[in-house]
N, C-alpha and C positions, 0 to 999 in steps of 0.2 A: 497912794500916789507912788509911785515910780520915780527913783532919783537918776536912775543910771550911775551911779560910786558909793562908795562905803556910807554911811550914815556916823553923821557926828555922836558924840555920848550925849549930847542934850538931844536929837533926832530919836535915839537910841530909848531915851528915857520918854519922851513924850510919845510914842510909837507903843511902848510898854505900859503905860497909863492907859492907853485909847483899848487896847486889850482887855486891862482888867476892867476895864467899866461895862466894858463888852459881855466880858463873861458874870458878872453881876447881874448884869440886865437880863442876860440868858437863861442865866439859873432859872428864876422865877419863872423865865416864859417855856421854858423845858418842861417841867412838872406838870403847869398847866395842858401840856398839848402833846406828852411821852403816851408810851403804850398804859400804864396805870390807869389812867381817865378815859382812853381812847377805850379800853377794853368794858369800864363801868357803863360810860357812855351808850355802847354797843345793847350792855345788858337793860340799861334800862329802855331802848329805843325796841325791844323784843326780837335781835336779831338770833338766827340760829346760832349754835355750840359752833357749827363748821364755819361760819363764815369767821367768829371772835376769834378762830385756831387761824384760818386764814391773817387776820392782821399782827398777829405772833409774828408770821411769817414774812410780812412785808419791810420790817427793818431790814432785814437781810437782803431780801431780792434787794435792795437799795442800794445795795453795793456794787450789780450792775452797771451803774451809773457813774463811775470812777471814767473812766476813758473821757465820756463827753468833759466833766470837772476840768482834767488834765488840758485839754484842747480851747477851755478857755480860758486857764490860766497863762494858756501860749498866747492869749493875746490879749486881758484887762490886767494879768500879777493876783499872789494868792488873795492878798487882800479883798482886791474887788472882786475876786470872783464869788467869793465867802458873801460878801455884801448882797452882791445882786440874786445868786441862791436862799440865801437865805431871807430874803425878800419875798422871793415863789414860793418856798418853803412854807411860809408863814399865812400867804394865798391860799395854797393847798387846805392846811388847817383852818379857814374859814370857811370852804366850800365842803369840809366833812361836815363842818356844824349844819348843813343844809336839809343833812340828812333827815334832823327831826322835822322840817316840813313833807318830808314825804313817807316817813314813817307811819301817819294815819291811814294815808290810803295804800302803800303798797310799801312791804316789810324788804320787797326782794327791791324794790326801786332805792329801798333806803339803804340797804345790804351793799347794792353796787353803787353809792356814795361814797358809804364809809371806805370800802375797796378802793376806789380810784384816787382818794384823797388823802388815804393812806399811802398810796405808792407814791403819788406825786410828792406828800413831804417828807418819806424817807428817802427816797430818788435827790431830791434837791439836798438834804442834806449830807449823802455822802458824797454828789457833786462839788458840791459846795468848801468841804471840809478836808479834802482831797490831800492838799497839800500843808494842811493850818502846821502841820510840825514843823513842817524845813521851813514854814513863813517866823515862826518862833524863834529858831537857830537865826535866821536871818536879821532879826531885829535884836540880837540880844548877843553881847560877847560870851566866849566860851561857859566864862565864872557868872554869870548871868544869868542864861536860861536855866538852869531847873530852880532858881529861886522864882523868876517868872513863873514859870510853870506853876511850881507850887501855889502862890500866891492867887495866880489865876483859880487853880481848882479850889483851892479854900475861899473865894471869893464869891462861886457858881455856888459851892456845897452851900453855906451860908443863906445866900437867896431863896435856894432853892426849899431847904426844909423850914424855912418861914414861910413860904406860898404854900407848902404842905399842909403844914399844921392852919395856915388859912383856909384851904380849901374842905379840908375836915371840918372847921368850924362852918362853912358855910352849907357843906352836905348833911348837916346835925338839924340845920333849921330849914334846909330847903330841900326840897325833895324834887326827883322825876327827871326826864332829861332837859326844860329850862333852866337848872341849874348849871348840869352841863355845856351847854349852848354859852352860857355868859361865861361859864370859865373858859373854854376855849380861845372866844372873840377877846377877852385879857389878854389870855397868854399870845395870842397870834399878833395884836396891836405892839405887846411888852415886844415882841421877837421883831418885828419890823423896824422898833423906838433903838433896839440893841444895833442896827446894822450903821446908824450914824457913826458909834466908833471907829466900829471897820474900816470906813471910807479914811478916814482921819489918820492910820496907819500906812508911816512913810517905812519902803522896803527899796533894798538895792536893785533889784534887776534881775541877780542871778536867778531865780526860781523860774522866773519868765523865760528864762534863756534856755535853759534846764528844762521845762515842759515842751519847748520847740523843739528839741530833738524828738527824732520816731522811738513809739514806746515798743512796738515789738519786738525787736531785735532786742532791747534791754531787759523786756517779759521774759523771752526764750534762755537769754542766758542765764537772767537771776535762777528760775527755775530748773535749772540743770544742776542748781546743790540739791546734794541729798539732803540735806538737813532742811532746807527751806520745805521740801516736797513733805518730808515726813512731817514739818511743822504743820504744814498745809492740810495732812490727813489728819492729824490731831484734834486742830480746829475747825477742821470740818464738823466733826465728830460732837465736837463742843457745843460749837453754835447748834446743831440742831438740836442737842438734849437741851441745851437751853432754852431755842425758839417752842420747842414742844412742852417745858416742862411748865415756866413761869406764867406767859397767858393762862393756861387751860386751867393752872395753880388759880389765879385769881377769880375766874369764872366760877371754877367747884366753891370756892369758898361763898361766894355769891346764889348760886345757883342750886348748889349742892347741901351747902352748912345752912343756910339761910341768911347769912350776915346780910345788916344793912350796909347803905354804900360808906356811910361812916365809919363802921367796921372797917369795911373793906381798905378805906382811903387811910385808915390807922398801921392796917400792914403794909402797904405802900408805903407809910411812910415808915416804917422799923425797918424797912428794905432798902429805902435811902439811907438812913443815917446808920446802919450796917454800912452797906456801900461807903459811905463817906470813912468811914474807921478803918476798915480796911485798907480803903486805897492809899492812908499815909503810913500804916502798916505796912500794904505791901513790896515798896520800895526797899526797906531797913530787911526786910523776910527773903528777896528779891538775889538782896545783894551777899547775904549771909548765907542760903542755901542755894540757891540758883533757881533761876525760873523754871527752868525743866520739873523740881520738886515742888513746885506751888504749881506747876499744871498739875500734877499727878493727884497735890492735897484738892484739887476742884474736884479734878474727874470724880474722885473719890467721895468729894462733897454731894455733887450730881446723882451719885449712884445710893446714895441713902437718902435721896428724898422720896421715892416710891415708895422708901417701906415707911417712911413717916406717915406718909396717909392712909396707912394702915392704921397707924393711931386716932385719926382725924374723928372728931364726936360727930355725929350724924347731925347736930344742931348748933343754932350757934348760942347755946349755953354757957359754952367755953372758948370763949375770945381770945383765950393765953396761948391755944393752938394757932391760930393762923399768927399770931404775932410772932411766936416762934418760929414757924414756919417760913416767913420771909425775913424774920432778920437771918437763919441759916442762909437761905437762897440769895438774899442781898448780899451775904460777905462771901460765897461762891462765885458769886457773877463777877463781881468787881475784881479779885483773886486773879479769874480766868484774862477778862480782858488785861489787866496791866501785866500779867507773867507773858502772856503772849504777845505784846509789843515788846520788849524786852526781848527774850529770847529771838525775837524779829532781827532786832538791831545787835543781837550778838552773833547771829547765825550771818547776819548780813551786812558786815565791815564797811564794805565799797562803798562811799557815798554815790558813786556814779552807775552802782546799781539799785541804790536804795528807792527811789523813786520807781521805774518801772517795777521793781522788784516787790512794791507794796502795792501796786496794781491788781499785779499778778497774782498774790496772795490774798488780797482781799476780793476780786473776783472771783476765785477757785471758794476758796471756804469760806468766803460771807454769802456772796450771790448762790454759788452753785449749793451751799445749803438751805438758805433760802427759798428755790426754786423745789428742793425736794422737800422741805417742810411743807411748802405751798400743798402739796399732794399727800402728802405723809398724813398730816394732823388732820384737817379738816375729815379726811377720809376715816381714821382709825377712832376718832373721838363722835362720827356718827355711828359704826359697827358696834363698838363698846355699849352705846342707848340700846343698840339690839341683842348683843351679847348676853349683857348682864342679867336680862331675866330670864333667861332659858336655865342659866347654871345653876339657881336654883343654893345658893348658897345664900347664908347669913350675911356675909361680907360685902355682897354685890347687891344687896338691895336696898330699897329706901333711894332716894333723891342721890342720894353720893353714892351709890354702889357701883354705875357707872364710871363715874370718876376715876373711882379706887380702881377698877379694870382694867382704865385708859395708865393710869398712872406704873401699874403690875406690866403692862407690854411693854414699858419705856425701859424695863431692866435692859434686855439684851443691849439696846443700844450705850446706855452706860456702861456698859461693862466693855463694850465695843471701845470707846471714845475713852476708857481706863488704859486699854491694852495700847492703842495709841500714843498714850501721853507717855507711856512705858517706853516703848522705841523710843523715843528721845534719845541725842546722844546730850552729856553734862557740857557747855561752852562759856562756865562761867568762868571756872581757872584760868582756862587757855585765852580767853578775851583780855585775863586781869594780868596775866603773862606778858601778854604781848604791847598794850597800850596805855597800862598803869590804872592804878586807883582812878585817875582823878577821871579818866575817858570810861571807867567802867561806872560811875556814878552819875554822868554825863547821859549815857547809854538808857540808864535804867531809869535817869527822870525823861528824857524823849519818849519813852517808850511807853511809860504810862499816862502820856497826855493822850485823852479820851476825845471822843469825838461828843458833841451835845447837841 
């Protein structure tokens, strides 16, 4: 609800409750219906390698979708727009589960299910969440929000690797994609159950007021820093070794190692509760060395997971591999997103650029990597099934040799997305120069509120 004036500290406080219940509720229904299960799912319904590479791809293309968000926060406020997307959202995710009724008779009718169902709930959710930071600053005084924040993500982390470790237990007794199917219709009822909060969330005005402005003219200008632009090529960079690295990671394991989904659904989860360690590490990492050096320690991260699947056992006799495998990639992933919200908001002071200005940036290198992952992966991880047994080597045969081939192409581009994070200019001194400790601590918990 929309007050039109400041919000009282009791408004204030009941408005920051409706939050955390929010992101509680979320957590659980995240897990259920993220790329992890979305990708299991996939494997077990027998869709191709290219099409799994394709849903890699579609968080991102989802990013697209940031303008429509903006246009109707110009006229329900962040709150409701979060609500009513994430409503669709939630839609979306039941009408993937559809896919297993037409998975018997036709693999390619289930194929463009899981496609279109995929984009519609990653589309609604970066509509959706467009604005949730400046809705955070808005309901929460200065000394406030990043306790909010925090509070909020330790609350999501929490739900979330309890629905984990459930969902493991229930892929240990149940097998094939009906399990899938019911976890899904959970998580997508739990995601609808979460948006009551939402609504409940009173906000001043200003965000709404702030989205009726035209976003172009604010696009062109934030983009005319060099720092944004180079951030922009970094992340480009990032996001795709990511969208190419982690799906296609869980498939081989699957596919490749022979893990069951229990397996499977056990590195998922040492890749969440990595992630979760991380991200209260990376704040205190953040602020100590500057986020331009925790891009660099990702890239870096990124670029030796190719040669770890050079280690990878041909079977899944050794489970301690893929578990190590994604708690590295889980506390990579997490690293990249919060250094790069951060360095966002150090690079980009203006509050009255900040909004178009994260448009702008998440369009260029979420979507437009996205859009080239879309082509990228699917395309290279079919050549690779034809590659690999022509070359006639030890390493590229068996069920993962492909794999290990697709994984070997992905250097260049790491090393690409390294050299990137390298240009960086350091803006942590000069940010903590000019607006003190307490605006650079400020800076660095905005910055690592995640989208879910």
């Amino acid at each position: 609800m929309i007050l039109g004036r400041e919000l009282t500290a009791g408004e204030r406080a009941a408005s920051q409750r409706n939050y955390i219940r929010y992101c509680f509720v979320n957590g659980a229904s995240y897990v259920c219906l993220g790329e992890n299960v979305l990708v299991l799912f996939a494997a077990a319904l027998g869709v191709p390698d290219a099409v799994v590479a394709l849903l890699g791809a579609a968080v991102y293309v989802g990013f697209a979708f940031l303008p429509p968000g903006v246009k109707v926060v110009a006229r329900r406020g962040a709150a409701l727009c979060q609500a009513d997307f994430w409503m669709a959202r939630n839609f979306a995710a039941l009408f993937t589960a559809t896919a297993a009724l037409a998975a018997p008779h036709s693999i390619a009718a289930a194929s463009a299910i899981l496609l279109a169902g995929a984009l519609a709930f990653y589309a609604c959710r970066s509509a959706g969440s467009v604005l949730l930071t400046p809705l955070l600053g808005d309901i929460s005084a200065s000394d406030e929000a990043p306790g909010v924040i925090g509070r909020g993500q330790a609350w999501f982390n929490a739900s979330a690797v309890a629905a984990l470790a459930a969902i493991g237990a229930i892929l240990a007794r149940w097998h094939g994609a009906g399990a899938y199917v019911a976890i899904i219709v959970t998580g997508a009822l739990m995601g609808m159950a979460s948006t009551s909060f939402l609504r409940g969330i009173r906000e001043t005005g200003a965000i709404k007021d702030a989205a009726s402005t035209p976003l172009r003219p604010g696009m062109r200008r934030a983009m005319r820093s060099r720092d944004l632009r180079r951030l922009s090529a970094a992340w480009f960079l990032l996001n795709l070794a990511s969208m190419m690295l982690v799906p296609v990671s869980t498939l081989a394991l699957k596919r490749g190692c022979g893990y069951t989904d229990a397996q499977a659904l056990a590195c998922a989860f040492v890749q969440y509760v990595s992630g979760c360690a991380v991200s209260f590490a990376s704040g205190p990492l953040c602020r100590a060395f500057g986020p331009r050096r925790v891009l660099v320690a990702s890239a870096l991260g990124f670029l030796a997971a190719p040669f770890l699947w050079f280690a990878a056992p041909a079977g899944a006799g050794a489970p301690m591999f893929g578990l190590a495998l994604f708690l590295w990639l889980g506390g990579i992933y997490f690293l990249m997103m919060n250094a790069t919200g951060s360095y966002f908001l150090l690079a980009c002071p203006d509050k009255a650029d900040q909004v178009p200005g994260s448009v702008a940036f998440y369009l260029v290198s979420g979507g437009g990597a996205g859009l080239l992952g879309s082509v990228l992966s699917p395309w290279l991880v079919t050549r690779c099934a034809e590659w690999a047994p022509r070359l006639g080597m030890s390493a590229h045969g068996g069920k993962i040799g492909p794999y290990r081939l697709y994984f070997a192409c992905l250097v260049p581009l790491m090393v690409c997305s390294l050299a990137t994070a390298l240009a960086l200019e350091t803006k942590l001194y000069e940010y903590h120069g000019r607006h003190g400790e307490t605006a650079l601590r400020r800076a660095v918990a905005f910055g690592h509120h995640r989208r879910h």
